[in-house]
C-alpha positions as CSV (number, residue, x, y, z in Angstrom):
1,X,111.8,119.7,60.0
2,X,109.7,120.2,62.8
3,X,109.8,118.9,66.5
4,X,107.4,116.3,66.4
5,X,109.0,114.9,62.8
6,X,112.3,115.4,64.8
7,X,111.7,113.0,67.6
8,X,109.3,110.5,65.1
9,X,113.2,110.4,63.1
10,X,115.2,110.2,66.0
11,X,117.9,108.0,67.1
12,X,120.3,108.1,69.8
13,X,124.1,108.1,69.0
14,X,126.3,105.3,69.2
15,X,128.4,107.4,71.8
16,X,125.2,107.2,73.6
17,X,124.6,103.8,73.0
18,X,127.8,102.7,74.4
19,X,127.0,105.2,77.6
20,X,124.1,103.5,78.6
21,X,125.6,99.8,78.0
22,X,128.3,100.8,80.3
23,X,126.4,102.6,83.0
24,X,124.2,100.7,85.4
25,X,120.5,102.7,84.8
26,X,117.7,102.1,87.2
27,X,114.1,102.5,85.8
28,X,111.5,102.6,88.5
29,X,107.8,101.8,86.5
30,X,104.6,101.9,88.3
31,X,100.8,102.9,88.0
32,X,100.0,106.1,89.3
33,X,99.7,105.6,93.1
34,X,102.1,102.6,93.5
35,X,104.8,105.3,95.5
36,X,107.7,105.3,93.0
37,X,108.4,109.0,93.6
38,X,108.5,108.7,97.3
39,X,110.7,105.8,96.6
40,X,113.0,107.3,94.0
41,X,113.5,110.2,96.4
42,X,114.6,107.6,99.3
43,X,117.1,105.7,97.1
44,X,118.5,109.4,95.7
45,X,119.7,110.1,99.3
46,X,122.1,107.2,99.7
47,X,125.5,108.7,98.3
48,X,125.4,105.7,94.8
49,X,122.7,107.1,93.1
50,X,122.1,109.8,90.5
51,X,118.6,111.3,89.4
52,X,118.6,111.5,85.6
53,X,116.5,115.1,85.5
54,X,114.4,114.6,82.0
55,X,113.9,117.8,79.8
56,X,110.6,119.5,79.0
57,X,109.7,122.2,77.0
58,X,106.5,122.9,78.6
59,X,106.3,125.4,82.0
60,X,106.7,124.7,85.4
61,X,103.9,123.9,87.3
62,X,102.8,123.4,90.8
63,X,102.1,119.8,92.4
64,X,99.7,119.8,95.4
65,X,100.6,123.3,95.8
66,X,104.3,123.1,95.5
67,X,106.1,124.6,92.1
68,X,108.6,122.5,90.3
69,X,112.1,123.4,90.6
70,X,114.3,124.1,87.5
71,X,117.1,121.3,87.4
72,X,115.3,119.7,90.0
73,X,112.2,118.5,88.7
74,X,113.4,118.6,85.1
75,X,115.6,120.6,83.0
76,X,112.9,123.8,81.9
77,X,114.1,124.7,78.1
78,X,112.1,125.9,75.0
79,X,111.4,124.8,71.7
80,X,114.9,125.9,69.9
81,X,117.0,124.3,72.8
82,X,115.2,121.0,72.0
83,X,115.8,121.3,68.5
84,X,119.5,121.9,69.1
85,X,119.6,119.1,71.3
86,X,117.3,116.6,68.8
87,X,119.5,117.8,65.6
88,X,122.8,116.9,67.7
89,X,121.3,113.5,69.4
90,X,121.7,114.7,72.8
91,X,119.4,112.8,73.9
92,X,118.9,109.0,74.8
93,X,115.0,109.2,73.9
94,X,112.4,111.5,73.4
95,X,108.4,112.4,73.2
96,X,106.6,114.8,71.7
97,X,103.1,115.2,74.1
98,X,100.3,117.3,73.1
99,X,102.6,119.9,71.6
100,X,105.6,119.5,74.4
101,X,108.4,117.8,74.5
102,X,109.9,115.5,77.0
103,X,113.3,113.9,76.8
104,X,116.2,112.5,79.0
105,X,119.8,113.8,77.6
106,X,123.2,111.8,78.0
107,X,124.8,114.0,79.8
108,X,122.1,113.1,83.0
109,X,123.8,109.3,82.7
110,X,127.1,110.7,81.9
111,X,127.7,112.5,85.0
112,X,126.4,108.7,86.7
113,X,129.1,107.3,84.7
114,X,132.0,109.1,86.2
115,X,130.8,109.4,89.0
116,X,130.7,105.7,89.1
117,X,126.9,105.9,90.1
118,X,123.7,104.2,89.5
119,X,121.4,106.3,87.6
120,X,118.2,106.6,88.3
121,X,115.1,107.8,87.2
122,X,110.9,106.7,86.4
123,X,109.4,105.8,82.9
124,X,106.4,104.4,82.0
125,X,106.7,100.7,80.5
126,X,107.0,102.5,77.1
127,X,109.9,104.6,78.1
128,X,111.6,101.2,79.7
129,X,111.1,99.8,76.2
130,X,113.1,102.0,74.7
131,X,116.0,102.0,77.0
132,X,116.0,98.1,76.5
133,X,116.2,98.2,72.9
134,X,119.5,100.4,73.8
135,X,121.1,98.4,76.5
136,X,119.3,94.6,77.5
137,X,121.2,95.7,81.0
138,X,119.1,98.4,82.4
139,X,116.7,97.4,85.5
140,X,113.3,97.4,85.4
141,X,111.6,97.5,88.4
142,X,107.6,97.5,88.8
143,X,106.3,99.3,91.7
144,X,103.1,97.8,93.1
145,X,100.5,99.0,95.6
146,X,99.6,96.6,98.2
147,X,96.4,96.2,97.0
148,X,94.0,97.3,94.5
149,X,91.7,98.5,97.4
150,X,94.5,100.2,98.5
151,X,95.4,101.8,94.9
152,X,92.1,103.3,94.6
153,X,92.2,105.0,98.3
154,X,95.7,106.5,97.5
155,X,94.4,108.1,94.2
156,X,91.5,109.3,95.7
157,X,93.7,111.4,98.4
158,X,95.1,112.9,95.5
159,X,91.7,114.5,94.5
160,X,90.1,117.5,96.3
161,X,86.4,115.8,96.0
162,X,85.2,112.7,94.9
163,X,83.5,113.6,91.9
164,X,86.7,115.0,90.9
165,X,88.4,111.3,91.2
166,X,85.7,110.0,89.6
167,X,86.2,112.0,86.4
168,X,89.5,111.2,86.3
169,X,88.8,107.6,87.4
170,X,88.6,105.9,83.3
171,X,92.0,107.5,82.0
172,X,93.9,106.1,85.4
173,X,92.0,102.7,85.5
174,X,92.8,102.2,81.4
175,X,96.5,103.5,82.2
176,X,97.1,100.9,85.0
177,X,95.8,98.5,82.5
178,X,97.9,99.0,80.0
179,X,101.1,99.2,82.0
180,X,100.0,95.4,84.0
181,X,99.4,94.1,80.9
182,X,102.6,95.2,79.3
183,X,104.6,94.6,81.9
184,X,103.8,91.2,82.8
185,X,104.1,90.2,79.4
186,X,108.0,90.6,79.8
187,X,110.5,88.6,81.6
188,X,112.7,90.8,82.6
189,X,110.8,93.6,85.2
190,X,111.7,92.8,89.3
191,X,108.2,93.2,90.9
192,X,108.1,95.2,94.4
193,X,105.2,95.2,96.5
194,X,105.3,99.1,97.9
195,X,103.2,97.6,101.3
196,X,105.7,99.5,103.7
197,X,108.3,102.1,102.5
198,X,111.6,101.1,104.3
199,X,111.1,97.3,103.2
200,X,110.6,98.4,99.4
201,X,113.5,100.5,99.4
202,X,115.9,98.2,100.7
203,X,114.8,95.2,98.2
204,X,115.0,98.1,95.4
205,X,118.6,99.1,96.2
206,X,119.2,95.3,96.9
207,X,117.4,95.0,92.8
208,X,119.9,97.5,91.9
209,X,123.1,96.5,92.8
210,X,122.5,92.9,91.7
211,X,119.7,93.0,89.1
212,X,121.0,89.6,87.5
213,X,119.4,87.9,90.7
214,X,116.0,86.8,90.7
215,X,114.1,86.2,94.1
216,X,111.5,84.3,95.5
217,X,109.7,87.2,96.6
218,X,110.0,88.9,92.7
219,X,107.4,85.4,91.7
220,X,105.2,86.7,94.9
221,X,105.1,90.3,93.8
222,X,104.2,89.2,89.8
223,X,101.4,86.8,91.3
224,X,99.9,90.2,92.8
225,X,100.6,92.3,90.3
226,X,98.0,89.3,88.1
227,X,95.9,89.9,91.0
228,X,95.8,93.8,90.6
229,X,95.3,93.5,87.0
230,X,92.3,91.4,87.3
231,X,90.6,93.7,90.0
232,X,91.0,96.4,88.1
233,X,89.9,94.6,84.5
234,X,86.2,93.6,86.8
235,X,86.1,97.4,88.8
236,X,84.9,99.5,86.1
């Protein structure tokens, strides 16, 4: 059986299972832009939190210049490791993407687990699907940008030229869709508004040790989220 009928098959282990039912996991979901890295990275220095380092099987790359860091960035392995780890359900879920594979293993929310840690790490709002159809416990929390004005100047930073963005400008406007859509659909994402970084991490780590409680200001953040949506549904 090959990799991609591998991962269409897979399921995770009921050891698994009862890992991530037991561990407090933090997904942070956002459209490209919104600053979940940048916030990720914030929360990862306080002393309670764990990265969950996904696996790939495709090369490291370079990211505005700067080359990815094995165990850092993800876990770098090639196409028999993954079967190993597919055939023995090391992992909690998998992809197969244009030929690579991506994947986050147990043992990432393991080492959380003893460590009596919140793990952490950022999906899309399919990947957050999948870790709810595991545990109903996991946070979800939607990373906004401020604005959509704002969204589309902090993609466009990202871009060398402008013709460059605009190329790229129909994949990133459908993605966003997509993920609004989805996401607002279900009950159970926390909305942050990523207007000023300090403030967003506090109400994220605030999200994460008590994400039973919903707030006043996770109602404000859906409303923009809608309001994002629609800009982007009439901005072709």
């Amino acid at each position: 059986m090959n990799l991609e009928q591998l991962i269409a098959e897979y399921e995770p282990s009921v050891e698994t299972i009862a890992l991530i039912q037991s561990t407090t996991v933090v997904l942070l979901v956002g459209i490209s832009g919104a600053g979940k890295d940048t916030i990720k990275k914030q929360l990862l220095d306080k002393p309670d939190y764990h990265d969950i380092v996904s696996h790939t099987t495709r090369a490291p790359r370079a990211n505005n210049g700067i080359a990815e860091i094995a165990d850092v960035d993800y876990h770098f392995i090639n196409d028999a490791t993954a079967t190993n780890m597919l055939n023995e359900q090391a992992f909690i879920e998998a992809k197969f993407v244009h030929g690579t594979v991506y994947g986050t293993s147990a043992q990432e929310v393991k080492i959380a687990h003893v460590e009596g840690k919140i793990a952490i790490t950022d999906v899309d709002v399919q990947g957050v699907e999948e870790y709810k159809a595991i545990s109903p416990v996991v946070v979800a929390i939607f990373i906004l940008p401020p604005s959509y004005t704002a969204w589309r100047e902090r993609l466009h930073k990202r871009y060398a030229t402008t013709e460059e963005f605009e190329a790229e400008w129909p994949k990133r406007r459908a993605s966003a869709i997509d993920e609004f859509t989805r996401a607002l659909e279900l009950p159970y994402y926390h909305f942050i508004v990523n207007d000023e970084l300090n403030e967003t991490v506090r109400i994220a780590d605030e999200i994460a040790h008590k994400p039973d409680v919903f707030l006043r200001q996770d109602d404000e953040a859906r409303l923009v989220a809608r309001d994002i949506l629609e800009e982007i549904i009439q901005n072709t």
